[in-house]
C-alpha positions in Angstrom: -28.4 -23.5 0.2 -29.2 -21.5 -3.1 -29.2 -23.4 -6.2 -26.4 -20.4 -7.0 -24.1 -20.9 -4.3 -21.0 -22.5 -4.1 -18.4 -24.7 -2.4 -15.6 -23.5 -0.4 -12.4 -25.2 -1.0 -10.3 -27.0 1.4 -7.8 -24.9 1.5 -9.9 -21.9 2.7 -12.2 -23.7 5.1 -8.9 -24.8 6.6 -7.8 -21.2 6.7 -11.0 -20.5 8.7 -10.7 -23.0 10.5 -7.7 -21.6 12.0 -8.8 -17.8 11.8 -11.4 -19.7 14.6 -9.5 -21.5 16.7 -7.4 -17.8 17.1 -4.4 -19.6 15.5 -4.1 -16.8 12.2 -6.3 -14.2 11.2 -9.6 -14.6 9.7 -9.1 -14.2 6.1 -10.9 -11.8 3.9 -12.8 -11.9 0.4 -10.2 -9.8 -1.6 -10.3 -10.5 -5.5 -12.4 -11.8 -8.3 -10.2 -13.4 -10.8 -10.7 -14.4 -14.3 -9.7 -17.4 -16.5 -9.9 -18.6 -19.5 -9.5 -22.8 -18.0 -12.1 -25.0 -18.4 -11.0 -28.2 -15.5 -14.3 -28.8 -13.7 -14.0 -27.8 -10.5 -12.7 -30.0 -7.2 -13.1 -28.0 -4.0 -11.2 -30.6 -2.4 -7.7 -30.2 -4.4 -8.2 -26.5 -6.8 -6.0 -23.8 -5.4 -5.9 -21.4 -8.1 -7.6 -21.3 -11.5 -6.2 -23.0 -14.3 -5.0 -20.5 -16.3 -6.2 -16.9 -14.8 -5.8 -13.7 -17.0 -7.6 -10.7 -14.8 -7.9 -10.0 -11.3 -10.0 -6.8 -9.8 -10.6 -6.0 -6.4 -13.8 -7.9 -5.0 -17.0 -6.3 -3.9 -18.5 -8.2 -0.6 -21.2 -8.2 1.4 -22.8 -10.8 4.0 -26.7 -11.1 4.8 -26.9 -13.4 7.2 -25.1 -16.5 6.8 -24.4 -15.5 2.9 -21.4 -13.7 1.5 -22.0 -12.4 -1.5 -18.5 -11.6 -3.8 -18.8 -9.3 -7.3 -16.7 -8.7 -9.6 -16.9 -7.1 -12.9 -14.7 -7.9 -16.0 -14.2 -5.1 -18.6 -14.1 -6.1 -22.0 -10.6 -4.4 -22.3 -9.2 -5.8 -19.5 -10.3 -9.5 -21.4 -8.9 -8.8 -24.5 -8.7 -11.9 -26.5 -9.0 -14.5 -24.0 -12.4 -16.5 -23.9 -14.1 -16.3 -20.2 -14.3 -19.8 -19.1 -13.5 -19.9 -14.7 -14.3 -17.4 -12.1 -12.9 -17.2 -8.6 -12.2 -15.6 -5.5 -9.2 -14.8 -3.5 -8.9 -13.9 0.1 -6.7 -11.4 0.9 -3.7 -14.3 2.1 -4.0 -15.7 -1.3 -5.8 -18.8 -0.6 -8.6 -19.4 -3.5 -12.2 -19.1 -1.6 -13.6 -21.0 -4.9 -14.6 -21.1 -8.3 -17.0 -21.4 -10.7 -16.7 -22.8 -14.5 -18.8 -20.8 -16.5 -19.8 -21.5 -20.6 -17.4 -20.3 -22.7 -17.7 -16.1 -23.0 -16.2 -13.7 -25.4 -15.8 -9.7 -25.0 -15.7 -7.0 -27.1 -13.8 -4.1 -26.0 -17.1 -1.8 -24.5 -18.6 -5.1 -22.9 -18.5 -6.1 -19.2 -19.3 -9.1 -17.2 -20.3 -8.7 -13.6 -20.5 -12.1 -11.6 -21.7 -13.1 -7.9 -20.3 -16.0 -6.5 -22.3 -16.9 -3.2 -21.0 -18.9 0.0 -23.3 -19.9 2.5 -21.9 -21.2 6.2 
C-alpha cells in the first residue's frame, strides 16, 4: 500500500460490501470536503468531519486497484477558516475517509488541491 494512502471507513466498506453482495448500489466517490477539525482520525467510528466548511465535486480516477480522489480548495471558498481535515464523500453520503492535515491558512488567490488514495 502507498505510504500516501488511506483507510476506508467502516461505514463505506460496509456500503460496498453490500453494493457486492447486489443488496444496494455500488457507491460512488462524489465530493472532497474541507474542515477546519483537528480529532485524529478512527476509520472505525468517523462518519463525517468534525467541523466541515467546503465541499466541491470530486475528481476520480482508478489505476488498477487505486482510486485516486482530488479536490481543490479555492482560497475564497476558505475564507477565514484554518484547513485542518480532508475527506471524501460518496455520492449516498457515506464518508469514504479522511485525512488530518497540519494546520493551513488561505489567502483569497490561493488554492489547495489534495489526493486522497484507497487501495483494495
Amino acid at each position: 500500500m502507498p505510504t500516501n494512502s488511506i483507510a476506508a471507513t467502516i461505514a463505506y466498506r460496509s456500503a460496498v460490501a453490500l453494493a457486492v453482495a447486489g443488496a444496494a448500489p455500488q457507491p460512488v466517490a462524489a465530493y472532497v470536503a474541507f474542515g477546519s477539525g483537528d480529532r485524529p482520525y478512527s476509520p472505525d467510528s468517523d462518519e463525517d468531519l468534525q467541523a466541515e466548511f467546503h465541499r466541491v465535486i470530486a475528481e476520480a480516477s482508478a489505476s488498477g486497484p487505486t482510486l485516486t480522489v482530488r479536490g481543490t480548495l479555492l482560497g475564497s471558498a476558505a475564507g477565514s477558516h484554518v484547513l485542518r481535515e480532508v475527506g471524501v464523500f460518496a455520492n449516498d453520503g457515506t464518508l469514504m475517509g479522511r485525512r488530518v492535515v497540519a494546520p493551513k491558512e488561505f489567502e483569497p488567490e490561493t488554492e489547495f488541491e489534495v489526493d486522497l488514495v484507497f487501495e483494495y
